[in-house]
C-alpha positions in Angstrom: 36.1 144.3 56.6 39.0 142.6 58.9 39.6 138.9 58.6 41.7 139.0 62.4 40.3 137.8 65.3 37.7 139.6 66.8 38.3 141.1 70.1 36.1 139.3 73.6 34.9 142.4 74.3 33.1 142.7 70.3 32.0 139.2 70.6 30.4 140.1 73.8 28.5 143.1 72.3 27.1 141.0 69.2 25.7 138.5 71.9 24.2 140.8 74.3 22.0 141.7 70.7 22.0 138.4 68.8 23.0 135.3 71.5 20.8 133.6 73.2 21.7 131.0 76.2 19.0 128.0 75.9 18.5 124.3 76.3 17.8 122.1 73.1 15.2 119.5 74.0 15.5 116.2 72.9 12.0 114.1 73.0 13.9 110.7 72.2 16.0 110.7 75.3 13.9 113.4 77.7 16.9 115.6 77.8 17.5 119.3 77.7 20.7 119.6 76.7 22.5 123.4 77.2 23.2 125.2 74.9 24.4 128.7 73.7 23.5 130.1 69.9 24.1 133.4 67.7 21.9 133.8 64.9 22.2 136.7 62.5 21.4 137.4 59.1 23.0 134.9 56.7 24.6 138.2 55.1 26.8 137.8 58.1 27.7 134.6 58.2 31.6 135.0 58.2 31.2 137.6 61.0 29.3 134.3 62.6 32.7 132.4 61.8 35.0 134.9 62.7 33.2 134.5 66.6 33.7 130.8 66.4 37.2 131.0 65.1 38.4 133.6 67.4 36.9 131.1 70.7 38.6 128.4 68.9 36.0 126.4 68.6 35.0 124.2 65.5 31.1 123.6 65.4 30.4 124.2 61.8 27.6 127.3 61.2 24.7 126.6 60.1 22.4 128.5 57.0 18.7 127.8 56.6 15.8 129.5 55.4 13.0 129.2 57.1 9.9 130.6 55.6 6.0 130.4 57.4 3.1 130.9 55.6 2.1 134.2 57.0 2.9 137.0 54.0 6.4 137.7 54.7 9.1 137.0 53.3 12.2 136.4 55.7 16.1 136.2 54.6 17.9 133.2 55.0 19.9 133.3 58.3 23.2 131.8 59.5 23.5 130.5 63.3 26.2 128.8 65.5 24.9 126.4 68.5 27.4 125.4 71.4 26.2 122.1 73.0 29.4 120.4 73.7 29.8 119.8 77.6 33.9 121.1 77.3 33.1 124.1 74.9 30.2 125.0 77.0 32.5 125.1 80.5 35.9 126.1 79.1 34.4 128.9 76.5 31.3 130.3 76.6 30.9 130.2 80.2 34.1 132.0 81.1 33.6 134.1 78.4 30.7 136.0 79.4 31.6 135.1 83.0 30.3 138.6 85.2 31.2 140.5 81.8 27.0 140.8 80.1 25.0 143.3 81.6 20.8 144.0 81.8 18.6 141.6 80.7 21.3 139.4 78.5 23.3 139.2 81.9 20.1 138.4 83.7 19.3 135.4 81.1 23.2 134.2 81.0 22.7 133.8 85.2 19.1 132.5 84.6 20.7 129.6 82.1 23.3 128.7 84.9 21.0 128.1 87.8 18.5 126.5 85.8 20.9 124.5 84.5 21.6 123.2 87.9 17.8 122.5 88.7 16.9 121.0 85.8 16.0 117.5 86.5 16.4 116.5 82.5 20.1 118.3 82.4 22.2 115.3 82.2 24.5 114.8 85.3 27.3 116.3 83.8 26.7 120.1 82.9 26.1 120.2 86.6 29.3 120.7 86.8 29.1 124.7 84.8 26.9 125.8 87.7 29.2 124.4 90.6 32.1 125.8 88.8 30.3 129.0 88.6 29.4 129.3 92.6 32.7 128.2 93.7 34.3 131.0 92.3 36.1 128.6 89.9 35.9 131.5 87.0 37.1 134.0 89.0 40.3 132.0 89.5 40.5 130.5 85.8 40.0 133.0 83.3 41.6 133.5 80.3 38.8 136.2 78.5 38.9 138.2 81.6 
């Protein structure tokens, strides 16, 4: 097992099977905030902190263990969320900037535009999807 960082192109390829791009809803202040997440098996967590160390980011990874009552038992997983306005538009969108394809491409481009026409998307992340027409990635890329 390597301790380096991982390469973009790796990171990409455990997102496209474990990421998902989203919104976290809070009911307090009627936002949706966006927000990008990987979620594997806690077995993995370090794999989990190797992704967040190689982006250079330092959200902290979460492990829970969420059980329902239904019969099965589930293992305990391990997940990092990206919220953060800056990490958001200077990461994970450039990141996976034209570089996810099928339906985890699809989604990515789904989470841009809907970012933009959310009305409870605060005025700020606006910004990702205006960045994002204008070409601004193209221009401004270092994980291309």
């Amino acid at each position: 097992m390597g301790n380096g960082p991982l390469s973009y192109e790796y990171i990409r390829g455990l997102v496209d099977g474990e990421g998902t791009f989203t919104f976290s809803t809070s009911n307090k202040r009627k936002m949706k905030i966006p927000a990008f997440a990987i979620k594997m098996n806690a077995r993995d967590k370090h794999l989990i902190e190797m992704v967040r160390d190689t982006l250079g980011i330092k959200n902290k990874v979460y492990e829970y263990n969420h059980q329902k009552n239904d019969g099965f038992k589930r293992d305990p997983q391990a997940m990092l969320i990206v919220r953060e306005f800056g990490r958001l538009k200077n990461v994970i969108v450039p990141l996976f900037y034209k570089r996810l394809m099928g339906n985890k491409g699809r989604q990515f481009e789904e989470w841009i535009f809907k970012i933009e026409s959310e009305p409870w998307v605060p005025k700020t992340y606006k910004l990702i999807p205006r960045l994002y027409k204008e070409g601004f990635y193209d221009r401004n890329n270092k994980f291309s």
